[in-house]
C-alpha positions in Angstrom: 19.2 12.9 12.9 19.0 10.1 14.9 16.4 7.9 12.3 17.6 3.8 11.9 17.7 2.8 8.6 15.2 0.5 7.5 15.5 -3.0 7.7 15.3 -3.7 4.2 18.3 -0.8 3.0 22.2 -1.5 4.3 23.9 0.6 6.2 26.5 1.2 3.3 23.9 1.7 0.7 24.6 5.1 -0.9 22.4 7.2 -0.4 20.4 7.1 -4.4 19.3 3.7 -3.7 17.3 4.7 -0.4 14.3 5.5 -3.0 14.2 1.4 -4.2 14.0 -0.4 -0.9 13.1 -3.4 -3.5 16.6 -4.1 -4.8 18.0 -5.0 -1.3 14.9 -7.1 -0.4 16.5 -10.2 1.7 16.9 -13.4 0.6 13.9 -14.5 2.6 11.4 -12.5 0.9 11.6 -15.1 -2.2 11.1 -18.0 0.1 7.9 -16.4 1.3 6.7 -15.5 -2.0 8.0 -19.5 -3.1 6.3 -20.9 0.2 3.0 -18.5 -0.5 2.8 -20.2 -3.8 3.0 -23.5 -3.4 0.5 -23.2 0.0 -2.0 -21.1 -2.9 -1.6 -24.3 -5.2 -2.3 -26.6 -1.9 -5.5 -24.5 -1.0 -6.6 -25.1 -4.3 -6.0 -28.6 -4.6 -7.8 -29.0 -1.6 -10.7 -27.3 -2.5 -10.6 -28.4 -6.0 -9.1 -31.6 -6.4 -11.1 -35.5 -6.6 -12.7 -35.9 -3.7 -11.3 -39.2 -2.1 -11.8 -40.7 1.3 -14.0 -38.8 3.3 -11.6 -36.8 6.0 -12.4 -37.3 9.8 -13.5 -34.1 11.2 -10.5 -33.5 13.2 -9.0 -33.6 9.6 -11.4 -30.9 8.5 -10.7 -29.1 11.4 -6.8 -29.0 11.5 -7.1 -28.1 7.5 -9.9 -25.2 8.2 -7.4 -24.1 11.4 -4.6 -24.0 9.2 -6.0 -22.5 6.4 -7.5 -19.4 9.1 -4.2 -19.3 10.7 -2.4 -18.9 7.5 -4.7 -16.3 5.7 -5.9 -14.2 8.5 -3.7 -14.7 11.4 -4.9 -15.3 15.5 -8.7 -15.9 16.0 -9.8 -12.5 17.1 -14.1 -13.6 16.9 -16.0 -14.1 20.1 -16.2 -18.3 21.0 -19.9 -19.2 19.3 -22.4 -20.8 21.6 -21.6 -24.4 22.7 -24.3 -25.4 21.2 -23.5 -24.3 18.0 -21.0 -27.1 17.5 -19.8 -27.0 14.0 -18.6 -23.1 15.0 -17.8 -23.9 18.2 -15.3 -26.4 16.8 -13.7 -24.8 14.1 -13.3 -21.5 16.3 -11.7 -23.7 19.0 -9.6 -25.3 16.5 -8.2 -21.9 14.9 -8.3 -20.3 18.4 -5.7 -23.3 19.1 -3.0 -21.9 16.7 -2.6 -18.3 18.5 0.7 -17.2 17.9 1.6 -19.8 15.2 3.0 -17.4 12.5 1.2 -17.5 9.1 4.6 -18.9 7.6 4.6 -21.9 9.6 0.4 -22.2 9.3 1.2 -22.8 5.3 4.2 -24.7 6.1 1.7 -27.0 8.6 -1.3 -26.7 5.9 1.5 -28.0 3.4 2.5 -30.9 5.0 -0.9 -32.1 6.0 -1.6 -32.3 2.4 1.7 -34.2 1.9 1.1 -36.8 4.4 -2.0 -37.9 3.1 -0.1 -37.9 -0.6 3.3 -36.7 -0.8 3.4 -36.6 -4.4 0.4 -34.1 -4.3 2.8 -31.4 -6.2 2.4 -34.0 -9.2 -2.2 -34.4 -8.8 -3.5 -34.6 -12.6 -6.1 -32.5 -10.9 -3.5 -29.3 -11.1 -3.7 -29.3 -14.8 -6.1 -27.3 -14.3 -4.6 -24.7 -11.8 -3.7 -21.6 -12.5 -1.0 -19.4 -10.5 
């Protein structure tokens, strides 16, 4: 038998632990499932958070890009028409972030939110969130 192990067991595991593929989950599993958190608590801050200074569109559209990249991956939809611009635009926009990974699209989503208030971890308006 030929067969590689998979990535997630060690060579040297013994053999009775093939079965839980869980226990020798790398390191980098948590950060994903820390950095898929705090995007989720992002998202919904976005969404559901005081609505402040109206954003340009190319704000709206680097958030909706982002937040397409990070949840669904590349653009795979036909372009809309030109002249239906709102889709056009945010289709172009997404389209733009082929081949970004969806760990850096929440990492990017992240600090969007930060830069327009880097204490946004800290909004009153996340009282109300729930994980």
């Amino acid at each position: 038998d030929d067969k590689k192990p998979s990535q997630q067991v060690r060579v040297d595991t013994p053999k009775s632990f093939h079965h839980h593929p869980h226990r020798h989950r790398p390191r980098v599993a948590m950060a994903d499932a820390d950095l898929q958190a705090k995007f989720n608590k992002a998202v919904w801050l976005v969404r559901n958070g005081p609505k402040t200074d109206q954003p340009t569109t190319d704000q709206k559209l680097q958030v909706y890009s982002l937040y397409k990249q990070a949840t669904c991956g590349d653009c795979a939809q036909p372009q809309p028409w030109a002249v239906q611009v709102e889709a056009r635009a945010k289709h172009d926009a997404w389209s733009g972030r082929k081949g970004m990974s969806k760990e850096t699209a929440m990492e990017e989503y992240i600090k969007l939110l930060a830069t327009g208030d880097p204490n946004w971890e800290q909004h009153d308006a996340l009282k109300d969130y729930k994980a």
